[in-house]
Each structure stands twice: as structure tokens, then as C-alpha cells.
N, C-alpha and C positions, 0 to 999 in steps of 0.2 A: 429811636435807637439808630446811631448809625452806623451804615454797611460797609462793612471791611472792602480795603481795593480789589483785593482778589478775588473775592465774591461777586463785586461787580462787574469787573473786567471779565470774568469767567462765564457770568450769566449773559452778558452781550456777545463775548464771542460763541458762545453755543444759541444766543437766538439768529446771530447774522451769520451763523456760519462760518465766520471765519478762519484761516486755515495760521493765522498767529495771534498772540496778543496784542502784538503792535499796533495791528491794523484795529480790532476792537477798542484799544484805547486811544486811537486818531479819532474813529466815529464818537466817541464821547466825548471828548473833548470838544473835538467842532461842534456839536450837536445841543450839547450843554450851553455853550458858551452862545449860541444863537435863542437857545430858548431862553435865558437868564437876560435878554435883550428885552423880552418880553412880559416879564415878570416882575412885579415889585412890590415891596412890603412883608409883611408877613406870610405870604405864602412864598415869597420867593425862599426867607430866612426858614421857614420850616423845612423847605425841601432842602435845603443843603445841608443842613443839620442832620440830612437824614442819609445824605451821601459822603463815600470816604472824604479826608480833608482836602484833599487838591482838587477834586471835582466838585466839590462845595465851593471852592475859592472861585472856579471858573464860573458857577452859574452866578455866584454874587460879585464879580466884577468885568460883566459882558461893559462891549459898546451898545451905547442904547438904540433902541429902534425910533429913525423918527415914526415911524407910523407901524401897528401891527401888522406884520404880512399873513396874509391868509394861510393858509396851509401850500397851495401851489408856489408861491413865491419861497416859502420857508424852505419848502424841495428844493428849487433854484438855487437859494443861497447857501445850503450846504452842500449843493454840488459845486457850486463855486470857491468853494474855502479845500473842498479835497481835491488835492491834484490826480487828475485822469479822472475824478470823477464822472456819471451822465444825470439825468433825472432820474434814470432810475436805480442805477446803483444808490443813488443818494436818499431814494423811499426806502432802499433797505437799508440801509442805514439810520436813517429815522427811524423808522420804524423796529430794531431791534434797539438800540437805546430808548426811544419812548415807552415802550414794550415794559422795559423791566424797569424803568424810572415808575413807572406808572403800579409795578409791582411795588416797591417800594415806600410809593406814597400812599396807597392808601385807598377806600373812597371817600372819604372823606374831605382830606387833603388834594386829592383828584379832581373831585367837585369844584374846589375853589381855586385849582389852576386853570381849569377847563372855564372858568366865568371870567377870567381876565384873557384869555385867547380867542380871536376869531373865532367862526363856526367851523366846525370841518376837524377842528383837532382832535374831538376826540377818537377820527377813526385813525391816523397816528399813532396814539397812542395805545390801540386796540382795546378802545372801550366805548364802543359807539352810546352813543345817547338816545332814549327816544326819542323820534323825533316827533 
């Protein structure tokens, strides 16, 4: 079933804190559009399906990664894509989008985003794995 915009912008500005919408929906946007980089096939089609229409549009038409970045590089590059961002601004950020993305898919769905990403995401996402 997919999540209405409001509900998700809402659920990420009250995970990141933020003190507007605008800013919660910059973090998802960038945030989406790096992880859809790293994503493909059916599990990328399932998760977007599962988010409102524009941000299903974003993760199904990232530029591709040539290579997966680990989760430290991933921090990197989304501090790079928000202006004023730092590394660490940018974990929270990650991390309150992956946060609720990760609500929304599932375990299931989770399970087989987490086998096509590097090790390390799923603390990101705040769902660590055993290890």
C-alpha cells in the first residue's frame, strides 16, 4: 500500500527534527534519490510502490552508482548534494529518512534491500542485523 506525502514528510520531519517541511522533504529527496542509485529490480519497484508518487519517481530514476558506496561514503554524498550540509548533519538525515523508509518496507522487503547494500546499512536504517 502506498504512503500518502503527508504522512511521510510528517514522519521524517518528526524523526529528524525538523523545524519545517521543506527541509524534511529536501532530506528525502536527496536521500531517496542516492539510495535508488543503489537499488535495482524488484526490490527497488517494490519500495517505491510503497512510497507517495514523487518519491517513488525519485528512487526509480537515480543516476546509477558506478560502484556501491559503503554506508561512510553514502554519509559523504548526501552531505555533498545538501547545501551547508556536514557528515554529520547528513547521518541525520540518513538516518531519519532511512528510519521511516525502513518502517514502511517492511521485514521483509528490508531483508532484500539490505542484501543488495554494502554491510553497515542496516544500522542506517535502524535495524541492525546480527551480526
Amino acid at each position: 500500500m502506498r504512503m500518502h506525502w503527508d504522512a511521510l514528510i510528517a514522519a521524517v520531519q518528526d524523526r529528524g527534527e525538523y523545524p519545517s517541511q521543506e527541509e524534511a522533504e529536501r532530506a528525502a529527496r536527496v536521500v531517496l534519490a542516492l539510495l535508488g542509485a543503489h537499488l535495482v529490480g524488484e526490490v527497488r519497484a517494490e519500495l517505491a510502490a510503497r512510497l507517495p508518487e514523487t518519491l517513488g519517481l525519485v528512487l526509480l530514476n537515480p543516476l546509477q552508482a558506478h560502484e556501491p558506496l559503503p554506508p561512510e561514503r553514502f554519509i559523504r554524498a548526501t552531505a555533498a548534494w545538501i547545501e551547508g550540509a556536514t557528515e554529520k548533519t547528513a547521518t541525520w538525515d540518513v538516518s531519519a529518512v532511512l528510519s521511516v523508509v525502513a518502517d514502511i518496507a517492511g521485514e521483509d522487503l528490508m531483508n532484500r534491500i539490505l542484501l543488495q547494500l554494502p554491510p553497515g546499512y542496516d544500522l542506517l536504517f535502524g535495524h541492525p542485523q546480527p551480526g
